[in-house]
N, C-alpha and C positions, 0 to 999 in steps of 0.2 A: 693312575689315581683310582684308590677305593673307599668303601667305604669307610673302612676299621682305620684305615692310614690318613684319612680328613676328618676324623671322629678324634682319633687321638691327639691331635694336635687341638684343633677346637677345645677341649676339653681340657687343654695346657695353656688356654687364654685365660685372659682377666675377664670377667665378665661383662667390661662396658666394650672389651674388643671382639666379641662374643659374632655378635650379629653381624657388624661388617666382614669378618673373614669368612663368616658361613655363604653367606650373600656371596663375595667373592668366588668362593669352592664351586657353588651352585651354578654361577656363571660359570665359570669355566669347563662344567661337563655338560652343561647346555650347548655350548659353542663347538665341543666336542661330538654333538649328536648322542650321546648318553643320557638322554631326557629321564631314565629310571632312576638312575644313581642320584640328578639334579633332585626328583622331588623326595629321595631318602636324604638327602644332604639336608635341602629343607626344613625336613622334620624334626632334626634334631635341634633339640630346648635347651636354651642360655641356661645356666648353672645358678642357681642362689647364691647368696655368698658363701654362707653354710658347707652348701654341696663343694664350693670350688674350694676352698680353705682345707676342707677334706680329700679331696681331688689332689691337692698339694702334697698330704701327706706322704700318698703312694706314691707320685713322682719326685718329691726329691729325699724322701727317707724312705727307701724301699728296704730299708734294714728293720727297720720297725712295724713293716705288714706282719712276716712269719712270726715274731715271736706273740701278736696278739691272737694270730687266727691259732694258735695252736694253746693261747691260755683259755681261747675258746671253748677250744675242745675239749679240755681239762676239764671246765666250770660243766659241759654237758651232761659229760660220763660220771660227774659228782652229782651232779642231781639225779642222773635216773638210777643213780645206785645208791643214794640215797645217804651219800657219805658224810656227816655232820661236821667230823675236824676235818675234812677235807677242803669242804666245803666255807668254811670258814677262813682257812690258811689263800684259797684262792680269791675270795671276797676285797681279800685283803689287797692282794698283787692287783685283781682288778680295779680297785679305787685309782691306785698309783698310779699306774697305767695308763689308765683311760685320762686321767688330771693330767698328767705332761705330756700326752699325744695331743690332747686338746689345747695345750701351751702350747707346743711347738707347732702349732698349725696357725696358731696365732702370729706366733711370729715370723712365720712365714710367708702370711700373706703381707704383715709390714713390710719384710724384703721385697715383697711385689710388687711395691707400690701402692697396696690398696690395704691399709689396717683395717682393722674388726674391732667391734665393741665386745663386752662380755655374754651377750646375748647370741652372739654368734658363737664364742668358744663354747657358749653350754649347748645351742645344737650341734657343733662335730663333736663333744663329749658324748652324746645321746646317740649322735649318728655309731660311736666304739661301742656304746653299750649294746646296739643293735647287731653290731658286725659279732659280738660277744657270744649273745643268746641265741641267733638263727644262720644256719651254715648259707643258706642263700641269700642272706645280705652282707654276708662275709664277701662271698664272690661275687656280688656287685659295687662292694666298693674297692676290692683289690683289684678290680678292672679300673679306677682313677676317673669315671665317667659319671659319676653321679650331676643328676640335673638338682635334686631337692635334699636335704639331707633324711635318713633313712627312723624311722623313731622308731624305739625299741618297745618290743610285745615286755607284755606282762610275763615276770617268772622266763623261764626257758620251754618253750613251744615244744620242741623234740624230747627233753627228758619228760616231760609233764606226760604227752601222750603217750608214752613208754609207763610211766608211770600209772599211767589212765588204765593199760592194759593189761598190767599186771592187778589193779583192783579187780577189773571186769572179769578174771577169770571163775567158772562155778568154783565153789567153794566145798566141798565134803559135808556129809553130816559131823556136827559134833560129837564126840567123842569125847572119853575120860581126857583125853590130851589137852581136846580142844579144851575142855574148860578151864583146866589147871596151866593154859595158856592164855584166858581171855584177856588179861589184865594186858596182854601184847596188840593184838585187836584193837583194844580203848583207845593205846594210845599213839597206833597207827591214826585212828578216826580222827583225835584229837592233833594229830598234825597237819590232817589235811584239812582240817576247819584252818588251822592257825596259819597256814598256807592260803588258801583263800581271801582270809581278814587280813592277809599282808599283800597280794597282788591289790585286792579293793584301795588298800591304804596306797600302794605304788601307782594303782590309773589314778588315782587322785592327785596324787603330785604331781607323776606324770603329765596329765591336764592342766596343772597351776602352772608345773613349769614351761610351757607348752603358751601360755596365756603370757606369761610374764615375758618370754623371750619374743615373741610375735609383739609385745608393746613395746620391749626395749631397740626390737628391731625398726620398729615405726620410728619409734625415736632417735634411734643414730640417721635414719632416713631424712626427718623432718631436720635434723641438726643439718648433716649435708649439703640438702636444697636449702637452708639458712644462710649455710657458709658460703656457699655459689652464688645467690642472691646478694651477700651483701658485698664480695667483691665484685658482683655486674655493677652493683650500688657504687662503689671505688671508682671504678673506671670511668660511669657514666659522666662522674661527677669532674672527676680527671679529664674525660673526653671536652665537657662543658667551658671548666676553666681554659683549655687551649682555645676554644671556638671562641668567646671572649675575647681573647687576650688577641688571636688572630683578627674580630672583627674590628678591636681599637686600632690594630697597625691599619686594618685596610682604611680606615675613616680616617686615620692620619695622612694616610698614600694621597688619598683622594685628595683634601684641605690642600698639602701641597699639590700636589697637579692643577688645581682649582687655582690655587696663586699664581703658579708658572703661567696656564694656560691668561690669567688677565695681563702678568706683566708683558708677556708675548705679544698680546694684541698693540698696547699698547703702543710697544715697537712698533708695531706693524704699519699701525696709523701717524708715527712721526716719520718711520720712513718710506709710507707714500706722501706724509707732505712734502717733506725733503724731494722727491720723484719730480713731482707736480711745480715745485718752483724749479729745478734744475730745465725740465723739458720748456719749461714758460722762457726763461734766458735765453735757450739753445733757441726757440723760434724769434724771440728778439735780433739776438745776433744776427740769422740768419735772412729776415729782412732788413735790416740796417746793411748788410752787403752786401745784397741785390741792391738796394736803392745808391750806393756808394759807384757800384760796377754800371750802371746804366744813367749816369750825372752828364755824361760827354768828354768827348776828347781832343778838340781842340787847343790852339797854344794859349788861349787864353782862360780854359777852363781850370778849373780849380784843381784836378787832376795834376792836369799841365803845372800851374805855378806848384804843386805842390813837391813835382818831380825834379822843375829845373833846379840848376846849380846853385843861383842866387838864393832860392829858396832854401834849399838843403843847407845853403851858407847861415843863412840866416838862421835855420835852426838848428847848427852844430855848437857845440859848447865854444866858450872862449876858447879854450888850446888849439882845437881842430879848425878855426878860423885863422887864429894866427900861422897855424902850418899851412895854411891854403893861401894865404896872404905871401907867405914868404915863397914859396913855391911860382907865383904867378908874377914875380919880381925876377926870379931868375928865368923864367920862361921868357920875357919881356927885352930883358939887356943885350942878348944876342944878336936880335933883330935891330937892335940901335946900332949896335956897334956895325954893324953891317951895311946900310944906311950910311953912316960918317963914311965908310971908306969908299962907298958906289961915287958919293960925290967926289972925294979927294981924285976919282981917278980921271970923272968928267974933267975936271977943273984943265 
């Protein structure tokens, strides 16, 4: 793991994924014993929107870097040469240009996931105008790493001071030439006023628009944290109605369990009475025959008549009387007859 190869990838995140993967990176050459690389890793700054929108353009239209760094360089060598239809024909290409690299950087961060308001397309607009006019902001945004978006100088930096040094140089005494040439002089002088009056007029807008896009950025902002807000507001409110609606079932749980638990008792207290008269009988019984079993047992105890035969006779139904009756006739007759013959034999 290096630097340039955890920079590059960083720098291919969304910007709210910015910080935890850095943080991540950082830990990991921490852990590694690379403390160096941990606090370069650190250093590096989450990206604007701006910047990452522009960051976008170089990694997924890397077709459309070369042909603007080289209309760049066009617009350069037209100014320090001073070319007027040149100068003009590429004015042109560059509006075009710069207007659908800064759409299409728009739309790419929709595809990311993260749209942009107009105020962002017109800083990656500003950010081409810059990569345009100065070769070293050329190659810090075709490295795809920009933290801020890049704002473009006044006029072209390079042609101008080329431009500067070709004034500076001493100039000859005049001469028959020079004079019957000054009228070229004037109106050199007078372009570099009328150049001047037009950077002045360009930091002025520059600064308006600079002003305007810093508020519309606050505003997609404030919009944002609006929209977040009012869906925590959604949910809260969603969250609320279940807590509600959960604490009527628990109060309903409860009412019943609250019934259950009285008709339960209820029970509970008819079947301990039910208990208490069952055990109250069971002790009855249970002295009524003790008193029964210790009465005495003699033949003439109540025991006694109540076992003998006569008794038992006496408490048998009529049928079982009459079959003990007829029973105790034939037991009877034998003995008779037996009797009659003992005497016939005496006789």
């Amino acid at each position: 793991m290096d630097l340039d190869t955890v920079a590059d990838e960083l720098y291919g995140l969304r910007p709210e994924e910015f910080v935890a993967a850095r943080e991540r990176y950082a830990a990991q050459a921490r852990t590694s014993g690379e403390q160096e690389l941990a606090k370069e890793i650190t250093a590096l700054r989450r990206p604007s929107l701006a910047a990452w929108a522009g960051n976008l353009l170089v990694r997924r239209l890397p077709g459309e870097v070369q042909p603007l760094l080289v209309l760049g360089e066009e617009l350069r060598r037209a100014h320090r040469e001073l070319d007027g239809p040149q100068l003009r024909l590429l004015a042109r290409r560059q509006r075009e240009l710069t207007g659908a690299l800064a759409g299409q950087a728009r739309r790419l961060a929709a595809e990311a996931g993260h749209p942009v308001g107009e105020g962002v397309r017109r800083e990656v607009e500003e950010t081409l105008h810059a990569v345009l006019a100065d070769p070293e902001a050329a190659r810090e945004w075709a490295a795809g790493r920009l933290v801020k978006p890049l704002r473009a100088a006044i006029g072209f930096p390079e042609a101008d001071e080329a431009a500067a040094g070709r004034r500076a140089r001493p100039t000859p005494e005049p001469g028959p030439k020079a004079v019957r040439h000054g009228g070229g002089e004037e109106r050199r002088r007078q372009l570099a006023g009328a150049r001047t009056a037009a950077r002045d007029a360009e930091r002025e807008l520059r600064a308006l628009q600079e002003e305007e896009a810093a508020a519309e950025a606050d505003a997609d902002e404030a919009a944002r944290r609006s929209a977040q807000a009012e869906k925590r507001l959604r949910e809260l409110r969603e969250e609320a109605r279940s807590v509600q609606a959960e604490q009527g079932r628990a109060r309903a749980d409860e009412q019943d369990a609250r019934e259950r638990a009285r008709k339960a008792g209820r029970h509970v207290r008819e079947a301990g009475r039910r208990a208490r008269t069952a055990a109250a009988r069971v002790e009855r019984l249970a002295e009524n025959t003790e008193s029964w079993e210790s009465y005495g047992t003699g033949p003439n105890s109540p025991r006694a008549e109540a076992s003998s035969p006569s008794t038992r006779t006496a408490r048998a139904d009529p049928g079982e009387r009459r079959e003990r009756s007829l029973l105790r006739v034939h037991q009877v007759r034998p003995s008779v007859a037996y009797r009659g013959l003992r005497r016939s034999a005496e006789v």
